[in-house]
N, C-alpha and C positions, 0 to 999 in steps of 0.2 A: 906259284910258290906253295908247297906243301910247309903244313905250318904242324912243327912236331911236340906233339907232350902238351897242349894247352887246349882247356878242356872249360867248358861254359854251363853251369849249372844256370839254367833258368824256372824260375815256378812262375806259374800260371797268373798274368797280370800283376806280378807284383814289381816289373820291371819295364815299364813303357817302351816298345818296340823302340814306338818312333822316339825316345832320347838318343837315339846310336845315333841318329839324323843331327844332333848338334854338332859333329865334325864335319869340317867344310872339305869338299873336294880339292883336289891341285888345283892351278889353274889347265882349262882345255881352250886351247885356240879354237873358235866355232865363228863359221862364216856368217857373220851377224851383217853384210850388206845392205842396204835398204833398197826395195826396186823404189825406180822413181818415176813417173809419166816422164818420157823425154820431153815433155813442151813444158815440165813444171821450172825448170830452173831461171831461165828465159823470160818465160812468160806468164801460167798459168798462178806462178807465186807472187807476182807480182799486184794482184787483188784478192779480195776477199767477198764471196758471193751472202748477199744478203738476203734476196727474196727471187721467185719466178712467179710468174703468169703466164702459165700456157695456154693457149687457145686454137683447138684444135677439129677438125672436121675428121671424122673417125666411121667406119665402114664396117663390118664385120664381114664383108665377101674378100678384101686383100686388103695390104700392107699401105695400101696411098692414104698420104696425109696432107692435110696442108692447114696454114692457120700462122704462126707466130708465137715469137717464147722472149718476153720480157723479162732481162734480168735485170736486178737490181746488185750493183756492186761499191768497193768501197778501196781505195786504193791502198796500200799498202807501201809503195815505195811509188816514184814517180813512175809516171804512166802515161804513155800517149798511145798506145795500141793496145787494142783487148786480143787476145786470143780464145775461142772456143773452139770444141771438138764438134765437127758433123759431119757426117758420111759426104761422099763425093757425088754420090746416086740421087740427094737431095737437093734439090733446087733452091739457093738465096735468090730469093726476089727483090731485097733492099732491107738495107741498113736504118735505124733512126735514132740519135740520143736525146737525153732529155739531163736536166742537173737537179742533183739533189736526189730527193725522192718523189717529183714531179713525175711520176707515171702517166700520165694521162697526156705530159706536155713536151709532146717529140716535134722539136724543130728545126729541127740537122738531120741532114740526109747524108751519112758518112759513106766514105769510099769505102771498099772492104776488097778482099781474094778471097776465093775458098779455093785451097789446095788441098790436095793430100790429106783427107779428111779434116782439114779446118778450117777456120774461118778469123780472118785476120783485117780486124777493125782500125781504122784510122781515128780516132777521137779528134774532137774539135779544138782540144785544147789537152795541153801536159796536165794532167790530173795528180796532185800532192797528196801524200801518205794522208788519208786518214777523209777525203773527200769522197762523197759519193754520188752516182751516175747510173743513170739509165740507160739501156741498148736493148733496142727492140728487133730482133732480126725474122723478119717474112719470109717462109720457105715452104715447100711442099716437093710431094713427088712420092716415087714406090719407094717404101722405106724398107730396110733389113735386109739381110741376106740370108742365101741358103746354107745357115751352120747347122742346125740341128736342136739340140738344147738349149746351146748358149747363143742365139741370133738373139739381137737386142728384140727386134717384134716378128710376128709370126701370126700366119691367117691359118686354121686348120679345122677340122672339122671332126667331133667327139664319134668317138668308133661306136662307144655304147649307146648316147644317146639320141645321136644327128645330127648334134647343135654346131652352127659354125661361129666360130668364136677369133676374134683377134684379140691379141694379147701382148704386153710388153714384157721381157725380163732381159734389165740391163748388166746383170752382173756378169763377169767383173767388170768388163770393161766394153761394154756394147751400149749403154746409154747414146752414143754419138751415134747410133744407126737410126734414131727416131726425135730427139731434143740436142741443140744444142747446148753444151755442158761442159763443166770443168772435172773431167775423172781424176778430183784430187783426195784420196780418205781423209785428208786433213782437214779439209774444207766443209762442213756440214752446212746444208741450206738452213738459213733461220726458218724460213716460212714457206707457204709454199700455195698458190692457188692454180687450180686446173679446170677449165671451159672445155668440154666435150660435147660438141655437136654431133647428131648421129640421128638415121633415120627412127620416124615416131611409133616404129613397132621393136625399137632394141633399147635397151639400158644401157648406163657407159659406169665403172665403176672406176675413182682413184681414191687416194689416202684422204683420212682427216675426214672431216661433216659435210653432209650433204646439205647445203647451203640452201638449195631448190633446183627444181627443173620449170623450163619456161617450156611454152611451145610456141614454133618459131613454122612462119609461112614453108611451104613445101612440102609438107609431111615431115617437120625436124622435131628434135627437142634439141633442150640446152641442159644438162648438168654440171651443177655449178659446185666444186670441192673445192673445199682451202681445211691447212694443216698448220697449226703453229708451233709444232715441234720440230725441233732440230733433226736433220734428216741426212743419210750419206747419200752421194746424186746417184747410186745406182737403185735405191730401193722408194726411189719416186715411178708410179708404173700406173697405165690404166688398163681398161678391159672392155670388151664392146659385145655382146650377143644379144638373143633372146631370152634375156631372165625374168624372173622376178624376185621379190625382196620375202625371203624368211627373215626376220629378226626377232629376240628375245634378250632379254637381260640377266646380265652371268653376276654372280655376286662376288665384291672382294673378299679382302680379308674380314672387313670389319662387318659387324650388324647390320643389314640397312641399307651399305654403298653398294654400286651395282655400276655395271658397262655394257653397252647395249653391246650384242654381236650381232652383225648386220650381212646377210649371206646372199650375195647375189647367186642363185642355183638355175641352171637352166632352169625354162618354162614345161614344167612337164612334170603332171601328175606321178606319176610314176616313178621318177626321180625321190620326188619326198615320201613315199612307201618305200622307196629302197633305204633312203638311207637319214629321213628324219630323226631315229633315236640317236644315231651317229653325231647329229650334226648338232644334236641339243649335247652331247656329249662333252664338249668344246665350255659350256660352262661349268662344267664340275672341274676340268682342266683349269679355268681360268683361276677359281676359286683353289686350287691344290697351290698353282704354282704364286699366289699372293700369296697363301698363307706362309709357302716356306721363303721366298724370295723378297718377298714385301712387293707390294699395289702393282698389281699391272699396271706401266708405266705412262700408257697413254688414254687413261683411265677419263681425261676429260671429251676425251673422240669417240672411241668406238674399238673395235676389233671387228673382225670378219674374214669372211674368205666370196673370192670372184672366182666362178668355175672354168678352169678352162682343159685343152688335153695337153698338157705339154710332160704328161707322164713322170710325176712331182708334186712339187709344190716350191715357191718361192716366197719369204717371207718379207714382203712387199709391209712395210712399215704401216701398220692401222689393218691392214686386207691383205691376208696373203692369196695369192693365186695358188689354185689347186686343183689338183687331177677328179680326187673323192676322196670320201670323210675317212678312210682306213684311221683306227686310233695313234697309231703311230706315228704317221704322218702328219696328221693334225697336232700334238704333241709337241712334235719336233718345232715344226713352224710355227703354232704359239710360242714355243721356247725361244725362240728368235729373238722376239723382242724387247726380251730384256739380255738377249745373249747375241748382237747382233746388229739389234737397232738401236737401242738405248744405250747399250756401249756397244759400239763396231771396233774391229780390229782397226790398230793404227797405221800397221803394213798388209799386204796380202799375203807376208810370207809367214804373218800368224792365224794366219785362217783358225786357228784350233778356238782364238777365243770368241768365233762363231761359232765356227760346226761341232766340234769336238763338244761344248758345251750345251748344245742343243740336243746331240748326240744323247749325251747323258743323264739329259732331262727328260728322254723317254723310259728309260730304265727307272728313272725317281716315278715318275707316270704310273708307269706300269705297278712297281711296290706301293704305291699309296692309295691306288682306286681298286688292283686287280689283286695284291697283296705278295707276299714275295716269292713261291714258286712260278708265276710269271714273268718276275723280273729276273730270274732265275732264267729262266729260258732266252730270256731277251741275250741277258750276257754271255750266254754259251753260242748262240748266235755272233753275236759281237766278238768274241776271242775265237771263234772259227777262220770269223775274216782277216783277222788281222794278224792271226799266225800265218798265212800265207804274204804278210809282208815281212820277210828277211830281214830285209836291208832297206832302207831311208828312214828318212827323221818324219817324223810330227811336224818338226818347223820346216817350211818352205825353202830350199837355199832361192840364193836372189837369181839366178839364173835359170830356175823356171817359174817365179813368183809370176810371168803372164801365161802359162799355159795352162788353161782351165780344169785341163783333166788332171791335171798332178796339183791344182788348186785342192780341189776338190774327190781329191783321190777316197775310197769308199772304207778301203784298209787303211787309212793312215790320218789323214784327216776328221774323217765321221768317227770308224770304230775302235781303233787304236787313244784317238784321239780321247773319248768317252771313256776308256779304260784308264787312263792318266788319271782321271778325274777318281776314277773308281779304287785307284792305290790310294789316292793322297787322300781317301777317307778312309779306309784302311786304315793308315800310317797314323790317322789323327784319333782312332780308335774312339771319338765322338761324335754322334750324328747332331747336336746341338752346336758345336764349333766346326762344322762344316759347313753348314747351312749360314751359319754368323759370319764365317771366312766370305761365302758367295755377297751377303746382303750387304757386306761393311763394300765388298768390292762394285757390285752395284751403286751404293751412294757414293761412294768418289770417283768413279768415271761416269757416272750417269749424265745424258746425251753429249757423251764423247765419244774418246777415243783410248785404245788401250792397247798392251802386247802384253807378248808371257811373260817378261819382265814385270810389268806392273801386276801381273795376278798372282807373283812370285812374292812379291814385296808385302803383300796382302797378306798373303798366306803366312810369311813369316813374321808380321808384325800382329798378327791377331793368335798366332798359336805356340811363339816363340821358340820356332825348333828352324833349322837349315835345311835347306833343302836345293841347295845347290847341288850336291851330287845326283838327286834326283831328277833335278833340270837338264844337267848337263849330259846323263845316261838316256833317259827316259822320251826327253824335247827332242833337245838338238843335238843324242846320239841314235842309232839306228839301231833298228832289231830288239832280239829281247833274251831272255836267258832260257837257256838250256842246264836243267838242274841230273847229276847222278847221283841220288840218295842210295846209303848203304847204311843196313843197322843192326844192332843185333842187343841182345836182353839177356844179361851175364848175371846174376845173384839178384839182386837190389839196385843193380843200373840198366838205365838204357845208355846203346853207347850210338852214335850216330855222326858220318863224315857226311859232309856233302861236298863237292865238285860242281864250278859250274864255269860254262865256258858261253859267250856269245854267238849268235847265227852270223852276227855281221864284224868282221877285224876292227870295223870303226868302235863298236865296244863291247872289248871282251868280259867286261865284268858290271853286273849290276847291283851294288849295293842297297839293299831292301830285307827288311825284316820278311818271313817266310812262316807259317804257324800248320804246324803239324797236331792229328789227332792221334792216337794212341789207345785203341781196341783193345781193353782189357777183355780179358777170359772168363769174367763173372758179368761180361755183358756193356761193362761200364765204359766210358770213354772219358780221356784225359788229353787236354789241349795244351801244346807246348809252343811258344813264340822263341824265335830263333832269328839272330842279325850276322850273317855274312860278309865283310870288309876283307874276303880274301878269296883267289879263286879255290882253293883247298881249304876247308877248316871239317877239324874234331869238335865235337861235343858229347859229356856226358851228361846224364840226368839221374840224378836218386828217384829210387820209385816202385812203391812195394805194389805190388799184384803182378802178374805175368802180360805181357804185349803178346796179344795173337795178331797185331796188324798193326801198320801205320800206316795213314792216308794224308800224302802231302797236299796243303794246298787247299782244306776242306770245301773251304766255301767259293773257291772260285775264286779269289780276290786279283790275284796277280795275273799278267801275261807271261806264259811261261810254258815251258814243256819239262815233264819233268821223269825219270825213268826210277822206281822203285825196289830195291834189292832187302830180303832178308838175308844177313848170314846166320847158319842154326849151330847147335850141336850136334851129337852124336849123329857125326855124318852126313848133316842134313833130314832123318829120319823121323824125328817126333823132337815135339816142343814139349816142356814141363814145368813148372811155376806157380805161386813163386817157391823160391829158392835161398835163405832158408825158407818155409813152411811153418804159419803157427796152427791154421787148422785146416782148410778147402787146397790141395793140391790142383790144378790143372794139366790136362796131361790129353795130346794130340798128334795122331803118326799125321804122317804127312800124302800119305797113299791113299787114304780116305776108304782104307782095307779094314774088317774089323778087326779087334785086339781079342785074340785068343785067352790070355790069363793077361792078368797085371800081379805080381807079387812082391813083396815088399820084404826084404833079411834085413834081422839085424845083422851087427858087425861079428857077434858070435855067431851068425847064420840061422837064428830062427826066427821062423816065417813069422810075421806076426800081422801081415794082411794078405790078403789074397779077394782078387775079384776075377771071376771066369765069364767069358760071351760076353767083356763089357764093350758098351755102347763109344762112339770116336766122333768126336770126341768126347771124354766125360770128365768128370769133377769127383777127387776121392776125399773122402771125410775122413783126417787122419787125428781129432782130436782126441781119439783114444789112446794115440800113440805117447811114450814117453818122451823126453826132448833127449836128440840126442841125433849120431850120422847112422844114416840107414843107405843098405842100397835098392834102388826101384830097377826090377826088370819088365821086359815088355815080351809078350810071345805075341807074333804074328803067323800066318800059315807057314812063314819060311823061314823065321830071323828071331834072336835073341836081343835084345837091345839091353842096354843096363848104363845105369848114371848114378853118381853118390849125391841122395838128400842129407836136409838135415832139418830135424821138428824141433822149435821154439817154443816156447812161451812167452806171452806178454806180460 
């Protein structure tokens, strides 16, 4: 809709962008679906997981395991069969319950099936909402398969260093290739203890304290971790090579508090001359993101990273698994855990309030250690990727919420997804109620569970503006805008239309404040914020000095592509301003040819300035002149140019 005759003066800050955000969008139908585990309805909802015990025999030459996984559950509606998730490739050896939280006292031998990757328990008795029970299932065998990335475990061998390394990463839904489990994001493990046997020349490394290592007849060891943090069951994970233990302590936020970071790094000199500054690096991160975030969350464990090659990193809750120390990627995966582990997404189909948020805690990284022309880079990077996605949303629809690479998509998910973040500070035009927005939202999902709804809710109850249209364009529409700026600089105004249409039909328009700079002629520059609510709008601006430029978009804020049009006078031939003139005229051809004379008639026709071989562009000093209309000509090698001024006084 071309919208005629209405015209928007805005001055500089005096008019908060984002208040145009208090009108709510229509409503938009959005496929809000939930994916759900096909075995949760049935079955997997029907308890609630309390603790694990794993104990496991672990190898770093291949994927066989074997040992036992104690779960501790609690029922939830009546119950006489448990169901768990475990690959078909792995061998149950027998079943055992026990009542209560008698872990030690298995004395039922239950019938069970393992089909179709699961495992379907007979209990000894209908178990009543709110009872709880032990099931100890014995298994072994060659675990994982050949996916690539995403195989729940993986035996490989480091290209740079030699090291061979076995390794877990269950997400999303690969935990059942190695432990049996319940892949429900609902369900967070209270506790968590893990037994890794492994021969007496390797380390084994999982989440939470290292309790001790025994050594055990055969050439074994025992590493013994327990975790009492709530935990979602994909980012429980262990790691098996030839390492050893760098650690050092990162300091919080406060005086004095401190978290050990605990780095299993290959065994190899060489390794720590590569990349030890890197890897102490990790506490100045630790220390940035307390202070803006509040306490690294699992502040009574530990942190670290387990080396392994899986070309990444995985933010394994307490230890992330990692390729090497690049700062970004360490970063990222620290950011995790408060973006990820400490509150996890409630669906998969909101991945963003993982990655997208990790995403954008490398760019906060980068501005607060390296300063902001790097973070600067970072996000011209970032809006690179993510303008090659057109079309889809940030939010997952439910129908591919299990395919990993449209999980975890690199344009939509990680970089797109970080740039959301990067508007809605923008829009809040305060780096102190942004950071208040993230920490308030941290302490009310903290070791939950959340969705963009609930960081919606946050957001608008800590900065009292809407932002539903934002959600509904931005989230769960796709693509992004496409701006034609057209403007032009008449007397004492700027006049400026803009046009903007979407890449993708699902939404053609994006309602967002937009803030353009404004090249004055004397050097100087002038910022103008500007709101949109129509695909055509006008706008003028009062505004004494002359525009030799406008630059949409200055700082990068928005995703957006945008195309910039001056319209001129005379012709299109040379600019001049301002217009009237009290004393500095500007005055510029546009052929970047020199200007032969410039003369100046009065309206009687005498000459009453004159400048010859002047320089293009230049500046004339008309304060000698009377007030009053004159005309300005311009000689060039070919062309007479002429416009009517007019000299003021103030």
């Amino acid at each position: 809709m071309y919208r005629l005759a209405v015209y928007i003066f805005l001055v500089v800050n005096a008019i908060p962008a984002a208040a145009q955000l208090l009108l709510p969008c229509p409503a938009v139908v959005v496929d809000m679906g939930e994916y759900r585990n096909p075995l949760d309805d049935r079955w997997l909802s029907a308890y609630d997981v309390k603790f694990y015990h794993l104990t496991l025999r672990v190898t770093n030459e291949s994927t066989r395991i074997g040992g036992s996984a104690v779960i501790l559950a609690e029922a939830v509606k009546e119950l006489d069969t448990l169901v768990v998730e475990l690959q078909d490739s792995l061998e149950v050896t027998g079943v055992e319950i026990a009542d209560g939280g008698e872990l030690d006292d298995f004395r039922f031998r239950a019938a069970y099936t393992h089909r179709e990757n699961a495992v379907y328990v007979a209990l000894d008795r209908t178990r009543l909402p709110g009872e709880q029970f032990a099931v100890k299932i014995s298994y072994g065998g060659v675990a994982g398969r050949n996916r690539g990335f995403f195989a729940g475990i993986t035996s490989a061998t480091d290209s740079e260093y030699g090291f061979r390394v076995t390794y877990t990463l269950s997400e999303p839904l690969n935990a059942r290739d190695w432990f049996p489990v319940k892949q429900v994001l609902g369900d967070k493990i209270d506790s968590v203890r893990m037994d890794l046997i492994c021969g007496d020349h390797l380390m084994a490394a999982s989440n939470g304290i290292l309790l001790g290592v025994e050594e055990l007849p055969g050439n074994e060891r025992l590493f013994r971790w327990r975790t009492n943090y709530p935990m979602a069951f994909y980012l429980l994970f262990f790691a098996v090579a030839e390492y050893r233990d760098f650690t050092f302590r990162a300091p919080l936020s406060s005086a004095g508090d401190s978290v050990p970071v605990q780095n299993y790094v290959y065994d190899s000199d060489q390794l720590l001359a590569d990349w030890t500054a890197e890897i102490r690096e990790t506490g100045r991160l630790i220390h940035t993101y307390s202070t803006l975030l509040g306490d690294y969350p699992f502040a009574a464990e530990k942190y670290g990273h387990a080396m392994a090659p899986l070309g990444g990193g995985m933010e394994h809750q307490t230890m992330t698994t990692i390729q090497d120390f690049d700062f970004y990627l360490v970063a990222h995966e620290l950011a995790h855990q408060w973006f990820g582990d400490h509150v996890t997404c409630g669906y998969w189909q909101d991945i963003w309030i993982n990655e997208g948020f990790a995403s954008y805690m490398e760019y906060v990284a980068a501005q607060q250690i390296f300063g902001q022309q790097a973070a600067d880079e970072w996000m011209s990077h970032a809006m690179s990727l993510a303008l090659g996605e057109t079309s889809g949303s940030v939010y997952v629809p439910e129908n591919r919420a299990d395919d990993p690479f449209r999980l975890f998509d690199t344009g939509l998910s990680y970089k797109k997804g970080a740039i959301l973040l990067h508007m809605i500070r923008y829009i809040l035009d305060q780096d102190s109620l942004f950071f208040q927005v993230l920490r308030t939202y941290l302490d009310r999902f903290g070791n939950g569970l959340a969705t963009g709804e609930d960081f919606r809710s946050v957001l608008e109850a800590e900065s009292g503006m809407d932002f539903s249209c934002f959600f509904e364009q931005w989230y769960y529409g796709e693509g992004y805008p496409l701006y034609q700026i057209t403007w032009r600089h008449d007397g004492d105004t700027l006049f400026l239309r803009s046009e903007q249409s979407g890449t993708s039909p699902a939404t053609p328009l994006f309602t967002i404040p937009f803030d353009v700079d404004l090249l004055l002629s004397d050097g100087s520059a002038v910022r103008k914020k500007f709101f949109q609510d129509q695909a055509v709008e006008h706008f003028k601006v009062p505004l004494k000095g002359l525009v030799r430029n406008l630059e949409f978009d200055p700082d990068n804020d928005l995703l957006n592509t945008a195309s910039v049009i001056r319209y001129t006078p005379s012709g299109g031939s040379f600019i001049f301003g301002p217009n009237p003139v009290n004393d500095q005229l500007y005055v510029e051809l546009f052929n970047r040819g020199p200007i032969r004379e410039i003369v100046i008639y009065s309206y009687s026709g005498q000459v009453v300035y004159r400048l010859s071989d002047a320089p293009n562009p230049v500046t004339l000093d008309l304060r000698p002149l009377a007030d009053g209309p004159y005309l300005l000509v311009l000689y060039d090698e070919t062309r007479t140019l002429m416009e009517r001024i007019v000299k003021i006084s103030e």
